[in-house]
N, C-alpha and C positions, 0 to 999 in steps of 0.2 A: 791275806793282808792283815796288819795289827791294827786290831782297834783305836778308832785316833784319839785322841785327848789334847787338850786346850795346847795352846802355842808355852805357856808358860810352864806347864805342867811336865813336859814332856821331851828329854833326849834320846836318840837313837845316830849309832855310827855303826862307822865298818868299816873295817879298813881289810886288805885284802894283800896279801905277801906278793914281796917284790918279783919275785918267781912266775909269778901267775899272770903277771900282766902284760898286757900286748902293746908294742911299741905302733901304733898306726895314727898318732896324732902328733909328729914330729918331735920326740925326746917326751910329750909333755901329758904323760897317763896319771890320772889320780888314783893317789895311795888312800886318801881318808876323806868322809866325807859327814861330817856332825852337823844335826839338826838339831837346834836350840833358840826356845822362844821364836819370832817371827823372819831367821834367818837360815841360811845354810852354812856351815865354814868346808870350802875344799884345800884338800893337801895333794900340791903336785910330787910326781916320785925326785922333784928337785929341790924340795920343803919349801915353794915357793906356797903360799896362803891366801886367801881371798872370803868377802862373806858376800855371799848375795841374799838380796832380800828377799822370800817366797812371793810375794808379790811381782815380783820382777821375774822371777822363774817361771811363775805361772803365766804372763802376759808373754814371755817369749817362749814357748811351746811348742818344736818344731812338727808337732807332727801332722798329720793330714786332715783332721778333725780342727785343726786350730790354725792352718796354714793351707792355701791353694794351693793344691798340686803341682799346679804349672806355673802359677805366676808365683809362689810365694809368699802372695800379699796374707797380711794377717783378717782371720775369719773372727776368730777369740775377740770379744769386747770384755776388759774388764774391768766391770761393772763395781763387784765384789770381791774384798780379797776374802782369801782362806782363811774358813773358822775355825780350822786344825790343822797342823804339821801332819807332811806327808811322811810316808817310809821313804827311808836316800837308801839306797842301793850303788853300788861299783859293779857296772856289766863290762869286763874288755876294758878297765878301764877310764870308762866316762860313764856319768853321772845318771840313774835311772829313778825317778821319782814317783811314787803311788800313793794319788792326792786319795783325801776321803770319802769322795765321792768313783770312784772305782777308775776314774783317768788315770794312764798315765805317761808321763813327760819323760825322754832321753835327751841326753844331752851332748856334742862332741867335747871331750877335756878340752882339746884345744880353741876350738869353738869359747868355750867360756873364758878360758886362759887370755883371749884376744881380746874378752867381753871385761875384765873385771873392774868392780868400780874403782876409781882413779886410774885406770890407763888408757893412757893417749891411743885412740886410734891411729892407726897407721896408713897413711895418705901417699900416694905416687905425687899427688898434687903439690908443686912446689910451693915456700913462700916466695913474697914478692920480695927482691931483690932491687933498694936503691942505684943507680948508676953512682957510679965512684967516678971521678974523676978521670978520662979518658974513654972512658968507656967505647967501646963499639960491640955491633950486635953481631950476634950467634949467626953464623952462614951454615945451609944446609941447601946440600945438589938436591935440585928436583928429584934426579934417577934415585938418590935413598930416600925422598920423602914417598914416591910411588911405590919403592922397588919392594920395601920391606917394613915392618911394625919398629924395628931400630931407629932408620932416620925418620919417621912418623914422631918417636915418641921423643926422638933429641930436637925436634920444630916445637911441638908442644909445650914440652917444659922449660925450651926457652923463652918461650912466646909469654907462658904465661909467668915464670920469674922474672923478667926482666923487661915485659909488658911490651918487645920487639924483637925481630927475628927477620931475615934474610932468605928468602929461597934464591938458589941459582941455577941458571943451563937451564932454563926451561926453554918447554917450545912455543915460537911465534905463531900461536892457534887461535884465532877466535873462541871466546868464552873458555879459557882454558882456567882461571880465576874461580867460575863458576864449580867446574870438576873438580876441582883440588878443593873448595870448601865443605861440597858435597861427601868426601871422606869425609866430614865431620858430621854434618848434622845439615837438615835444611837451610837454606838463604834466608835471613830476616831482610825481608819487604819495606819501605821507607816509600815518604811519597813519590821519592825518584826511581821505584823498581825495587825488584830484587838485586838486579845487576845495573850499572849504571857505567857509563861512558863519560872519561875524565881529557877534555881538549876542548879547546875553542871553539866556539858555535856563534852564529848570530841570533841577537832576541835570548841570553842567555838569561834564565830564573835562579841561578846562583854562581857566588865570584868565583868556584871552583871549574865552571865553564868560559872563563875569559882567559885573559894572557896573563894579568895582571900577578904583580905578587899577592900571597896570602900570609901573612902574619899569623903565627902558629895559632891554632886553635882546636876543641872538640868539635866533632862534628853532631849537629841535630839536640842538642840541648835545651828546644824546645820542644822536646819531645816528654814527656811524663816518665819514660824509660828509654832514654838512649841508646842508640845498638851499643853492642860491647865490642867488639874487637871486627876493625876492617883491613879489607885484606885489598893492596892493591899491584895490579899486575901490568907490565910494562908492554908493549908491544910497541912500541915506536918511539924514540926518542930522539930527534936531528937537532931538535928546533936551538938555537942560542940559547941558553941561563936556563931556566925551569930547576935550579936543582933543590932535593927535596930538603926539607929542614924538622926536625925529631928534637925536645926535650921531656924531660920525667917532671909532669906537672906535681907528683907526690915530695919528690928532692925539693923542688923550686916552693911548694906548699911550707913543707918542714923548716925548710930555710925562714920562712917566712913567720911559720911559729915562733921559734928562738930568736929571730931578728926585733921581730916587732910584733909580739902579745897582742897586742890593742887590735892592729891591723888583722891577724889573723881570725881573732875572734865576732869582727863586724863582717869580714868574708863568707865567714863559715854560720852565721846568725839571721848573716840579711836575705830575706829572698826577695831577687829582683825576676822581673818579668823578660822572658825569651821569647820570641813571635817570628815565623816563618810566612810570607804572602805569597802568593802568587793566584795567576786567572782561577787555579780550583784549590787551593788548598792556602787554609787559615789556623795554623798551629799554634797553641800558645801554651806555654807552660812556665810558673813560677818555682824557680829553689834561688840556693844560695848558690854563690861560687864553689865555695868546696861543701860538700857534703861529711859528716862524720859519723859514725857508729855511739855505740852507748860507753863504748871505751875511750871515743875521743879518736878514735885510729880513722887514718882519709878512707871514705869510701870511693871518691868520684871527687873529677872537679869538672863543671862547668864554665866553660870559656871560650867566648866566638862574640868579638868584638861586631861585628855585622849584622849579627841578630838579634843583640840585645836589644831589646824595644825601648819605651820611655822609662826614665826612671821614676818609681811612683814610693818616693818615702819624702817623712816630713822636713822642711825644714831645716830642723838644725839635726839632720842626720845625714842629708846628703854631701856635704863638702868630708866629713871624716870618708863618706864611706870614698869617694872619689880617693883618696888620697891614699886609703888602705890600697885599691882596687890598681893604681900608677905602680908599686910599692911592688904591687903582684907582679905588674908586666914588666916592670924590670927585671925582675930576678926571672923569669918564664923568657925573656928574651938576653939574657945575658951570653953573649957569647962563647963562654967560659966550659958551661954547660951543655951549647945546640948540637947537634950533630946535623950534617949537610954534605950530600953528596947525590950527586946523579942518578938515577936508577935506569940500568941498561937494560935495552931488549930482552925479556926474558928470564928478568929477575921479577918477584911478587915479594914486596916489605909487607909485614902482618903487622900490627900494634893494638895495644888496648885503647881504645879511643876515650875510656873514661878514668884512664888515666896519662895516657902519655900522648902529647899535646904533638899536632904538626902542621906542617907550611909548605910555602916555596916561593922560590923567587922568581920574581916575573921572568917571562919566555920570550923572542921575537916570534911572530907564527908567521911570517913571513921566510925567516933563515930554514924551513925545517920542518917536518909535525912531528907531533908530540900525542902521543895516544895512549891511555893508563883504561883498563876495565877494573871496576871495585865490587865488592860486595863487603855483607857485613855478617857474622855469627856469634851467636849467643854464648857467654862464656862459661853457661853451666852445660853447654857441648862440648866443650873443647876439654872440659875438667872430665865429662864423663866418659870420652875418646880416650883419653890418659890414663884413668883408672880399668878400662877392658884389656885395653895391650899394655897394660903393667899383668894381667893376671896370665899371662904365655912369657911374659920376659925371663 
């Protein structure tokens, strides 16, 4: 190994003829590889370019002294970076490094290629897709959401683009809701259960167990962290009216932006208080209506007219915020926008609950029953289910 010397002091390359190198990182084997002051620069054999910084080379280190064997997870804490430029070497290829202290670092070309700084990582994960105008959801047969990693991953990425999806044909099974979530990831628990049971009951502790209509809304938003995506599944449905009602709380938000500034920004600013009762449980959690990022982009909206508790702001702030919050329910309930229809025996709607808002209109329970089994899953399940069976597709 060469004696090291100061980052500043000292270049070293190698480039290695085109001849010699080995195609095992899809098209993308490095030809040159220059170490200068506190970087690397690689040249792919497509004279694509990159520099990484040694400090970054050194923290990602795949090898077994710096990484678990098994899991992966990084062992390397870096504390300090390198008080000298390593030797870069070309093995096959890709990148082989020989720090001053006698370690040393290999690299896959393509591996890095994937890494370098300024590119996009590459995501199965779709974006969110606003509903356009007519919009209806993505239908997927049960038999391909069971049958194979295909219709699994056309449920998924509809689900999570377009914050709603459709299963069909399925079978009238008790807890059959439950096993279809369970491909995904465990059931998130709420105080009504893991799994919960959506029909008329007497002594009902919430209006999703009466006949009554419900006015679209999020579910559990006095919660500190609301489930993310509920999944509900049909197994009976006679009763007269009950039919389900779906809008995109983010479109009816945005509308709301451009429409009226003012309004949007006492929405998204005020936090009012949400409160859940009943004989054992006393939930209470304060946000605003809509939530935002540091970019301003909707994270979440909260909204369920039924559980918002008292309103506790001053004075001359509650009549705007009222009038912001009417402003809301109009456009979240414009017909324009709803989507409404039946859901038959054997169909399971999925949606994002903290983003796309839903309902339904009152039922006879008299004419007929009406039985729905729910549950709810975590949406950093559903993203990490999508990213495995993208890695076989």
């Amino acid at each position: 190994m060469t004696t090291a010397t100061p980052f500043e002091a000292r270049q070293t390359r190698v480039i290695w003829p085109m001849s010699e190198l080995t195609d095992h990182s899809g098209g993308h084997s490095l030809v040159d590889a220059l170490t200068s002051g506190a970087r690397v620069t690689l040249t792919w054999e497509d004279r694509q370019q990159a520099h990484f910084p040694l400090s970054w080379l050194r923290d990602h280190c795949p090898c077994t002294e710096c990484r678990h064997t098994a899991t992966r997870e990084r062992l390397y804490i870096p504390l300090e970076l390198p008080d000298s430029a390593p030797e870069a070497r070309l093995e096959d290829g890709n990148l082989e490094l020989a720090w001053a202290d006698g370690h040393i670092s290999r690299f896959d070309a393509g591996w890095l290629r994937q890494r370098r700084p300024g590119q996009e990582s590459v995501d199965p994960v779709p974006a969110r897709r606003p509903w356009a105008e007519g919009f209806q959801p993505a239908r997927v047969a049960h038999a391909d959401f069971v049958g194979g990693a295909a219709g699994e991953r056309a449920w998924l990425t509809a689900l999570l683009r377009d914050g709603l999806v459709l299963l069909e044909d399925g079978p009238l099974a008790d807890e059959e809701v439950s096993r279809l979530a369970e491909r995904i990831g465990p059931l998130r628990a709420t105080n009504f259960g893991a799994r919960f049971d959506v029909r008329s009951k007497p002594n009902p502790n919430n209006a999703a167990y009466t006949a009554i209509g419900l006015p679209l809304h999020t579910d559990l938003p006095n919660w500190r962290q609301p489930p993310d995506i509920q999944l509900l599944y049909c197994l009976e449905n006679d009763a007269e009216g009950g039919e389900s009602t779906f809008t995109d709380g983010f479109a009816a938000a945005e509308a709301l932006r451009e429409r009226s500034p003012e309004a949007f920004r006492l929405l998204s600013e005020t936090p009012i208080d949400f409160r859940f009762q009943d004989e054992e449980h006393d939930i209470v959690w304060r946000a605003p209506i809509l939530t935002l990022d540091h970019d301003g982009q909707l994270l979440e909206v909260r909204f369920n007219n039924w559980i918002r508790d008292s309103l506790r702001l001053p004075l001359d702030q509650a009549d705007a915020w009222y009038r912001a919050y009417r402003e809301f329910w109009n456009l979240v309930h414009d017909p324009r926008h709803r989507l409404e229809f039946s859901l038959l025996p054997g169909q399971m709607i999925a949606f994002d609950n903290r983003r796309v808002l839903h309902g339904r209109n009152a039922f006879n329970p008299n004419s007929g029953r009406r039985h729905l089994q729910g549950t709810y899953l975590d949406l950093d399940l559903l993203e990490s289910r999508l990213r495995v069976l993208a890695r076989s597709a």
